[in-house]
DSSP file (Angstrom, degrees, kcal/mol; ACC not computed):
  #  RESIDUE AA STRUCTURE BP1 BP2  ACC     N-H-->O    O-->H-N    N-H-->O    O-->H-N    TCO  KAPPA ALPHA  PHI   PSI    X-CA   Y-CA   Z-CA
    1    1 A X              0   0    0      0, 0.0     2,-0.3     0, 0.0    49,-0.2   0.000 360.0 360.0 360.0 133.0  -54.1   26.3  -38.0
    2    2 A X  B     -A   49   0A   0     47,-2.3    47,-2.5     1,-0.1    49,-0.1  -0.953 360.0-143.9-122.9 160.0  -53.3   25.2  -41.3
    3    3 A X        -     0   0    0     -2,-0.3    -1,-0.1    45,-0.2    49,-0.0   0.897  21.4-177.4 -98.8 -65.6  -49.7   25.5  -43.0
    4    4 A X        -     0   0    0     42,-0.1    43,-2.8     1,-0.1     2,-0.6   0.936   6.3-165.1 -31.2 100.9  -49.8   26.3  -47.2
    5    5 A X  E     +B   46   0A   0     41,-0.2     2,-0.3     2,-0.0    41,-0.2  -0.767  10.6 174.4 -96.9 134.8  -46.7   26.4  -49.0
    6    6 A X  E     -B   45   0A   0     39,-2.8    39,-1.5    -2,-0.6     2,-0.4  -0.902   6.6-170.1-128.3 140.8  -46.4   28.0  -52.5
    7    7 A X        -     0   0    0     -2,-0.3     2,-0.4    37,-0.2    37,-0.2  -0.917   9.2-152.3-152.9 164.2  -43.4   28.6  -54.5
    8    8 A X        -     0   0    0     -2,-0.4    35,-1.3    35,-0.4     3,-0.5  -0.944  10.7-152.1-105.9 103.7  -42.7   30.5  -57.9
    9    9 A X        +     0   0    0     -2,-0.4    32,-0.1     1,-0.2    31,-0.1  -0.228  68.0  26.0 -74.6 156.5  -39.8   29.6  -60.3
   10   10 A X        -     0   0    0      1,-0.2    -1,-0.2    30,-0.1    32,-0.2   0.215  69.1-177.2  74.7   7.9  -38.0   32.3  -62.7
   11   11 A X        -     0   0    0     60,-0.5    61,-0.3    -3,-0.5    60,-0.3   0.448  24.2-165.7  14.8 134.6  -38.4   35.4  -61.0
   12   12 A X        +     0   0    0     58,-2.7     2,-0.6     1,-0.2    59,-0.2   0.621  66.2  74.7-125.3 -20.6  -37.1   38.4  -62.8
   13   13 A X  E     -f   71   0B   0     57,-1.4    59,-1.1    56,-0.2     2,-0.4  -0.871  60.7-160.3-100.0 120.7  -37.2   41.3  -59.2
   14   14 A X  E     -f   72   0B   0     -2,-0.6     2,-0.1    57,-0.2    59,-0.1  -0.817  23.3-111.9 -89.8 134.1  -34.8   40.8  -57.0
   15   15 A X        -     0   0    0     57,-0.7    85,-0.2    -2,-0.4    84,-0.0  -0.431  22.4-155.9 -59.1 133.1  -35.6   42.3  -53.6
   16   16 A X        +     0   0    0     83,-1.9     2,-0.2    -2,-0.1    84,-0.2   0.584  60.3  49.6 -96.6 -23.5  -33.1   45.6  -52.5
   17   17 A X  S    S-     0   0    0     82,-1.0    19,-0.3     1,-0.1     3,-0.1  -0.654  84.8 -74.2-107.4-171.1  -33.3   45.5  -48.8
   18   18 A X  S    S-     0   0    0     -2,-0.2    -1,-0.1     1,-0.1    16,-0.1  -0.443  77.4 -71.6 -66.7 154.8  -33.2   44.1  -45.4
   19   19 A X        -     0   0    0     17,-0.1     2,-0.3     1,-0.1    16,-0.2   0.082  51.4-144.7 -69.4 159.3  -36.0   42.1  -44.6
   20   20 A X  E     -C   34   0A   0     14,-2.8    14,-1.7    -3,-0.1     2,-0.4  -0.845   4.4-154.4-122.6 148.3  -39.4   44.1  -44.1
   21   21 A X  E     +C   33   0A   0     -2,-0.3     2,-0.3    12,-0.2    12,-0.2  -0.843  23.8 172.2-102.9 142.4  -42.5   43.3  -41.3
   22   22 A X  E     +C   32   0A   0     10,-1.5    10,-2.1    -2,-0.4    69,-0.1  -0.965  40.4  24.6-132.5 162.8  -45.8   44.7  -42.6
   23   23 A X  E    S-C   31   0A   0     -2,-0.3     8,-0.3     8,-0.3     2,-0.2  -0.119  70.4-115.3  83.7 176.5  -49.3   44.0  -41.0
   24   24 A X        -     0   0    0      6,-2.3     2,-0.8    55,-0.1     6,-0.2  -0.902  24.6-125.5-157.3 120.9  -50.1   43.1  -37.6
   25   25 A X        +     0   0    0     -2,-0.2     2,-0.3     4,-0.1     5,-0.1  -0.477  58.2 113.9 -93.3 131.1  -51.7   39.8  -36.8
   26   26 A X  S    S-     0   0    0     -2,-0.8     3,-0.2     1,-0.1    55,-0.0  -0.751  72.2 -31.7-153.9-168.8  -54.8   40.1  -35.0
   27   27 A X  S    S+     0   0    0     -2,-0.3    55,-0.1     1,-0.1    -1,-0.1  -0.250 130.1   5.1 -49.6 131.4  -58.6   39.5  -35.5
   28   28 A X  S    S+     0   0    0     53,-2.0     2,-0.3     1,-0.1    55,-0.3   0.852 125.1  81.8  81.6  57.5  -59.8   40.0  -39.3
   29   29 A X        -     0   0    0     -3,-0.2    52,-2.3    -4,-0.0    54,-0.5  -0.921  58.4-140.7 179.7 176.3  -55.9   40.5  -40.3
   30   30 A X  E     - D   0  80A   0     -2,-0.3    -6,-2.3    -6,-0.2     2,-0.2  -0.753  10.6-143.8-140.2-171.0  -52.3   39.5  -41.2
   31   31 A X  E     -CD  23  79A   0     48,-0.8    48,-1.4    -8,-0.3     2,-0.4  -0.955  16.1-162.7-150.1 129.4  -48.7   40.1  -40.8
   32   32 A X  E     -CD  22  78A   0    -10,-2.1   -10,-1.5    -2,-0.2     2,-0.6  -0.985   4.5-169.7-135.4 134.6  -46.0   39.5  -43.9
   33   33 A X  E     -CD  21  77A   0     44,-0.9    44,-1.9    -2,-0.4     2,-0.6  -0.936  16.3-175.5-122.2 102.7  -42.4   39.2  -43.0
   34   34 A X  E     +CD  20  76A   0    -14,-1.7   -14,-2.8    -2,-0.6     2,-0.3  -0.851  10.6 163.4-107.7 140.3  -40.4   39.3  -46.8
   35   35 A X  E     - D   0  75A   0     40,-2.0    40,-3.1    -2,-0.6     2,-0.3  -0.938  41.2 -95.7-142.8 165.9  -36.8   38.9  -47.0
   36   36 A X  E     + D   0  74A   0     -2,-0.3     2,-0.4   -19,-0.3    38,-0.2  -0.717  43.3 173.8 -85.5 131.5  -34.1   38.1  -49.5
   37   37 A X        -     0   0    0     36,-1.6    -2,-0.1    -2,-0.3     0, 0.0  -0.858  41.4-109.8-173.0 124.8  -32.8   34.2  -49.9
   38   38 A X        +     0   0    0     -2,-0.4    36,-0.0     1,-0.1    -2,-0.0  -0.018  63.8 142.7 -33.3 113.6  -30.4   32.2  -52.3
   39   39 A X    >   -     0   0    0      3,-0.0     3,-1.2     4,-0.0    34,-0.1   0.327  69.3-100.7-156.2  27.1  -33.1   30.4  -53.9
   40   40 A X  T 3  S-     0   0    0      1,-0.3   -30,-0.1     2,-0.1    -2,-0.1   0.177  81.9 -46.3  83.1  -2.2  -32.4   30.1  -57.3
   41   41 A X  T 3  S+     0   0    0      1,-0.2   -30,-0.4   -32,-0.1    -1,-0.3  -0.166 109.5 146.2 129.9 -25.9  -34.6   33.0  -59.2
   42   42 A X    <   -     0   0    0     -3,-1.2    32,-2.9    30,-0.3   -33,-0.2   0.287  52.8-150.4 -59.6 164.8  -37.2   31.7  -56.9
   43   43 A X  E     - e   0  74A   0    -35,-1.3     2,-0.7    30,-0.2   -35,-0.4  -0.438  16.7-173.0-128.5  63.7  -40.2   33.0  -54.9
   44   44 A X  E     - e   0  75A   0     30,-0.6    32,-2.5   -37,-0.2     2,-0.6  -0.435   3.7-175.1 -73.7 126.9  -41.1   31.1  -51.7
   45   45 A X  E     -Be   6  76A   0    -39,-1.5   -39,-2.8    -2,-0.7     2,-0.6  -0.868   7.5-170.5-118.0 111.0  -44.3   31.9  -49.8
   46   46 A X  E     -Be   5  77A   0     30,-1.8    32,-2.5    -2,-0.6     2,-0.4  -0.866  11.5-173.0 -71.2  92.2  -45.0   30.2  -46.3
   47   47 A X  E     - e   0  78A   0    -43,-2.8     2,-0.5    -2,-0.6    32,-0.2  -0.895   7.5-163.3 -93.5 134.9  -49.1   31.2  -45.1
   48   48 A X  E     - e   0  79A   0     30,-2.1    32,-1.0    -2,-0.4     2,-0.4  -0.989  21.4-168.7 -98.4 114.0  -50.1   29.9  -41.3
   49   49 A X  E     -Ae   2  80A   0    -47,-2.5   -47,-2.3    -2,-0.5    32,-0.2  -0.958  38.2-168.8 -48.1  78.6  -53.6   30.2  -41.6
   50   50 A X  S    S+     0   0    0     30,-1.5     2,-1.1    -2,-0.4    -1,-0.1   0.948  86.6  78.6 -63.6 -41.2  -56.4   29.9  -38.6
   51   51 A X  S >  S-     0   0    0      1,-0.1     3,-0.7   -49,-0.1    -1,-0.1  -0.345  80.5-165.7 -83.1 104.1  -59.1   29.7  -41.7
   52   52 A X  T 3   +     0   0    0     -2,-1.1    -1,-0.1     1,-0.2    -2,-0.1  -0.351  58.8  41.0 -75.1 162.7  -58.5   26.2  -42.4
   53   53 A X  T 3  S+     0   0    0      1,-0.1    -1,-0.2    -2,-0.1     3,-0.1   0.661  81.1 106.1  79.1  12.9  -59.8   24.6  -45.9
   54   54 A X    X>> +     0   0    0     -3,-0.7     4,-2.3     1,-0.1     3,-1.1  -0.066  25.7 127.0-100.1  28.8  -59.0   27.6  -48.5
   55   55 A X  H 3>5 +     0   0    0      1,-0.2     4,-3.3     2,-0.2     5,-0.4   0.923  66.6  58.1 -57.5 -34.3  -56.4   26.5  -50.3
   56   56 A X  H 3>5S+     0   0    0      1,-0.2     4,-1.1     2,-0.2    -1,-0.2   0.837 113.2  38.1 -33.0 -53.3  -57.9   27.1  -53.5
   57   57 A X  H <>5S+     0   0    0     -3,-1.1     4,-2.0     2,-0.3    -1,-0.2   0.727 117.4  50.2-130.1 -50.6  -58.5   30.9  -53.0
   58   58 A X  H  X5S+     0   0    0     -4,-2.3     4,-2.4     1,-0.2    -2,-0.2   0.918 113.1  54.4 -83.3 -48.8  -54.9   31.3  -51.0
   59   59 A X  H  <<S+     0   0    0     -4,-3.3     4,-0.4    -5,-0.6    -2,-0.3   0.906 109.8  40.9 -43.8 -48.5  -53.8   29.3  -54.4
   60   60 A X  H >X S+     0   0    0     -4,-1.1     4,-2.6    -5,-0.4     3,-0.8   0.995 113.3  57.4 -67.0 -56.5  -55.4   32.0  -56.8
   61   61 A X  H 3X S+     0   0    0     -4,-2.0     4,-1.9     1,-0.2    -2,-0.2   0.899 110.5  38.8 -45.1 -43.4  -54.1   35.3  -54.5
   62   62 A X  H 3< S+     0   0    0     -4,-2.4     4,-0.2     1,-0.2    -1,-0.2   0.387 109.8  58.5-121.1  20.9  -50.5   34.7  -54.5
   63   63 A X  H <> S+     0   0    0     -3,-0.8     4,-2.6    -4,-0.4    -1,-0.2   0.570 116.1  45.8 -92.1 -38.9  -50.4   33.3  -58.7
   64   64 A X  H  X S+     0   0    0     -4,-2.6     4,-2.4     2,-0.2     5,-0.3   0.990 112.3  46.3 -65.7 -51.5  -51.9   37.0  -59.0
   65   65 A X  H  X>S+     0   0    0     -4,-1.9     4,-2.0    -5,-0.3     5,-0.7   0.997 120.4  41.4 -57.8 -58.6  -49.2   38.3  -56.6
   66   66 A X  H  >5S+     0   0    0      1,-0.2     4,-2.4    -4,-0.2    -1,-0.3   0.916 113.8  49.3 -61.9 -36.9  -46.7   36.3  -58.6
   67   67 A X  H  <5S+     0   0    0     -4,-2.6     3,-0.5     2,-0.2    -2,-0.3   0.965 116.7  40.6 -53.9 -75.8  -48.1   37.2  -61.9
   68   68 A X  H  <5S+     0   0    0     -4,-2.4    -2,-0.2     1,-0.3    -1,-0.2   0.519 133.8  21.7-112.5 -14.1  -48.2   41.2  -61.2
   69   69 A X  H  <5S-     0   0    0     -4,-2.0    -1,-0.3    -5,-0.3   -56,-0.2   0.643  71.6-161.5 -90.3 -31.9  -44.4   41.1  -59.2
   70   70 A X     << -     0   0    0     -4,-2.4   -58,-2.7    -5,-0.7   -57,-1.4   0.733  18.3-162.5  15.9  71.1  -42.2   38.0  -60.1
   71   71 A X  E     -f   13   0B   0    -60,-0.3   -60,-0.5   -59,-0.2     2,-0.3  -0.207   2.3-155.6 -47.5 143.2  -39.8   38.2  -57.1
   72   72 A X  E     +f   14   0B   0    -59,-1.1   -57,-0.7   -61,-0.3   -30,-0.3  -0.889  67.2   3.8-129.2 170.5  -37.0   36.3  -57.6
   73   73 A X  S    S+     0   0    0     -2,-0.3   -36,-1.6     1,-0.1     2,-0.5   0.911  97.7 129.4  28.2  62.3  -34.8   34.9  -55.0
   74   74 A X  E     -De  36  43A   0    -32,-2.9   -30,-0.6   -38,-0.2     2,-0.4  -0.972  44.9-157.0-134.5 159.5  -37.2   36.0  -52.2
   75   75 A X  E     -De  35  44A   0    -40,-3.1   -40,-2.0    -2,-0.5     2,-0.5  -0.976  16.2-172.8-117.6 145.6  -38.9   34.1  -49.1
   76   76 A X  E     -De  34  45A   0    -32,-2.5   -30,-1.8    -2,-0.4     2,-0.6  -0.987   7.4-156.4-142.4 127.4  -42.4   35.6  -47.5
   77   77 A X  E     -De  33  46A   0    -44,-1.9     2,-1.1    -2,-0.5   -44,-0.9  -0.845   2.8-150.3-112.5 122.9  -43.9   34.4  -44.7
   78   78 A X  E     -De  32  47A   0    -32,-2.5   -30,-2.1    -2,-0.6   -46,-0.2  -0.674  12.7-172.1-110.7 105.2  -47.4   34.9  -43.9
   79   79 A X  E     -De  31  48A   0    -48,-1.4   -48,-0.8    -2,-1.1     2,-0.6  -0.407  27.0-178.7 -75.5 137.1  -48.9   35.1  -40.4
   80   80 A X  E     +De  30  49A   0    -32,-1.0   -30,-1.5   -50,-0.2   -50,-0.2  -0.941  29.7 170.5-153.8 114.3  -53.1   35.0  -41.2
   81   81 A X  S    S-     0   0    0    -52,-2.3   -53,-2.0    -2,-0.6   -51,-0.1  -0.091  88.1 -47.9-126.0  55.5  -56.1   35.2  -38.6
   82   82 A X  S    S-     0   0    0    -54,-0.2     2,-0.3     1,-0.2   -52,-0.1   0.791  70.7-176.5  67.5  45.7  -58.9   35.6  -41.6
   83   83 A X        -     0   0    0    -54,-0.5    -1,-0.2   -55,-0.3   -55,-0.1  -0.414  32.1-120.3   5.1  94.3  -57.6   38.2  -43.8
   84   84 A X     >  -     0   0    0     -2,-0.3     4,-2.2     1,-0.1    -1,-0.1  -0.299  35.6-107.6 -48.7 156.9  -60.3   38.8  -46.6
   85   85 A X  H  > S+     0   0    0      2,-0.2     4,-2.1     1,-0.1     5,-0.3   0.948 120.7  61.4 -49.3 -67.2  -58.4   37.9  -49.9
   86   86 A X  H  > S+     0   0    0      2,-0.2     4,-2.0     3,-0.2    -1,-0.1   0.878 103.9  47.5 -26.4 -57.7  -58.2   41.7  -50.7
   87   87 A X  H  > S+     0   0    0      2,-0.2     4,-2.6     3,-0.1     5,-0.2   0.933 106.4  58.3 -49.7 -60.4  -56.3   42.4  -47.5
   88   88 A X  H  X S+     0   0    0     -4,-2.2     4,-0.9     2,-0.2    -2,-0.2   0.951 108.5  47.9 -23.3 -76.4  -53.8   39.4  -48.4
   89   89 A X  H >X S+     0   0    0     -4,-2.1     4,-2.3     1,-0.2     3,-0.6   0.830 112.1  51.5 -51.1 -52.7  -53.1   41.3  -51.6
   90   90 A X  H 3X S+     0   0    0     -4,-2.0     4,-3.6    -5,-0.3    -1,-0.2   0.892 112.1  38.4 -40.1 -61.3  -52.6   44.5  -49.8
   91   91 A X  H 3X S+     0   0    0     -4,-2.6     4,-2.5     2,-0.2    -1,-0.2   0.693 108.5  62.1 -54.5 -29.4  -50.3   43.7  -47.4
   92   92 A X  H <X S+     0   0    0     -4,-0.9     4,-1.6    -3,-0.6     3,-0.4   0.972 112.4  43.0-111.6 -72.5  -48.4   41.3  -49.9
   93   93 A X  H >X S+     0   0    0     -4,-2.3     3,-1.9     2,-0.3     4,-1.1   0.951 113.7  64.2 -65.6 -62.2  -47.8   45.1  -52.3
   94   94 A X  H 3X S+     0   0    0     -4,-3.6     4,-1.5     1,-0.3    -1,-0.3   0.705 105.7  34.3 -12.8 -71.7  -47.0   46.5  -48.9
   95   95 A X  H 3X S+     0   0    0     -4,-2.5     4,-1.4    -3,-0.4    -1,-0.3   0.719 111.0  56.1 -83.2 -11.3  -44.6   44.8  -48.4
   96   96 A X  H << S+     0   0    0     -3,-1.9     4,-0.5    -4,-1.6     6,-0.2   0.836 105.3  57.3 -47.4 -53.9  -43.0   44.4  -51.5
   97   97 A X  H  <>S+     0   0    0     -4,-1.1     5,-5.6     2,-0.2     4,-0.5   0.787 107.5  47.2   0.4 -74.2  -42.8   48.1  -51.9
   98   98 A X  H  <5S+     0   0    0     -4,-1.5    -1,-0.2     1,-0.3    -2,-0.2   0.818 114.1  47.8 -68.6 -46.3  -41.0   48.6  -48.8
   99   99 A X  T  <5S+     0   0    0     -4,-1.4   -83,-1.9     1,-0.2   -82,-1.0   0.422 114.4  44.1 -69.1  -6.6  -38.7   45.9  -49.7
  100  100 A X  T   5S-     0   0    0     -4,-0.5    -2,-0.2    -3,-0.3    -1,-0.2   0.489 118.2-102.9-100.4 -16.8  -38.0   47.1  -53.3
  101  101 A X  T   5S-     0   0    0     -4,-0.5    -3,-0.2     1,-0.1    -4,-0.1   0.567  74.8 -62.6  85.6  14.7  -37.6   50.7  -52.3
  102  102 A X  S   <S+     0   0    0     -5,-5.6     2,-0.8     1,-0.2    -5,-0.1   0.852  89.1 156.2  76.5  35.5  -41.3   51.2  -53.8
  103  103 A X              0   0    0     -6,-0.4    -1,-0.2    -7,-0.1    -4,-0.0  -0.867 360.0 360.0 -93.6  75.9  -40.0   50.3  -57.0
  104  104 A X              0   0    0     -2,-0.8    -1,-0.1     0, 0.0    -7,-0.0   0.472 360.0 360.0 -62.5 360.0  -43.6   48.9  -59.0
């Protein structure tokens, strides 16, 4: 397992509800748990990984996620047992959605 921590300053969307589960972690899949937390405008993202040695490519997904959302004050944790990049991203708007009130 590997650990990757990301986080995103200035945020401009604040999250509107209680925290949301999306996914199910299993072969080939994830799980993303987003919640709201005093963080300064910020956007922290926690991934545990089983595909060690992509940080690059985990690095690229969630600067797109941040680029096309700018969460502010939110924390997201990502549960990962080899999740294609596409999937990542999916789950990621999933949950965001849910937690915004589907608000784009």
């Amino acid at each position: 397992m590997e650990t990757l921590n990301y986080r995103f300053e200035q945020g401009n969307r604040p999250l509107s509800s209680m925290p949301q589960l999306v996914g199910v972690v299993s072969s080939g899949n994830l799980e993303v748990l987003i919640e709201p937390a005093q963080l300064g405008g910020a956007c922290e993202i926690e991934v545990h990984t089983a595909a060690v040695g992509f940080g690059a490519t985990w690095q690229a997904v969630m600067a797109d996620f941040h680029a096309r959302w700018g969460l502010a004050d939110a924390r997201i944790c990502i549960n990962d047992m080899g999740a294609t990049p596409a999937v990542v991203s999916l789950r990621l708007d999933q949950a965001v959605e849910s937690a915004t009130g589907g608000q784009p």
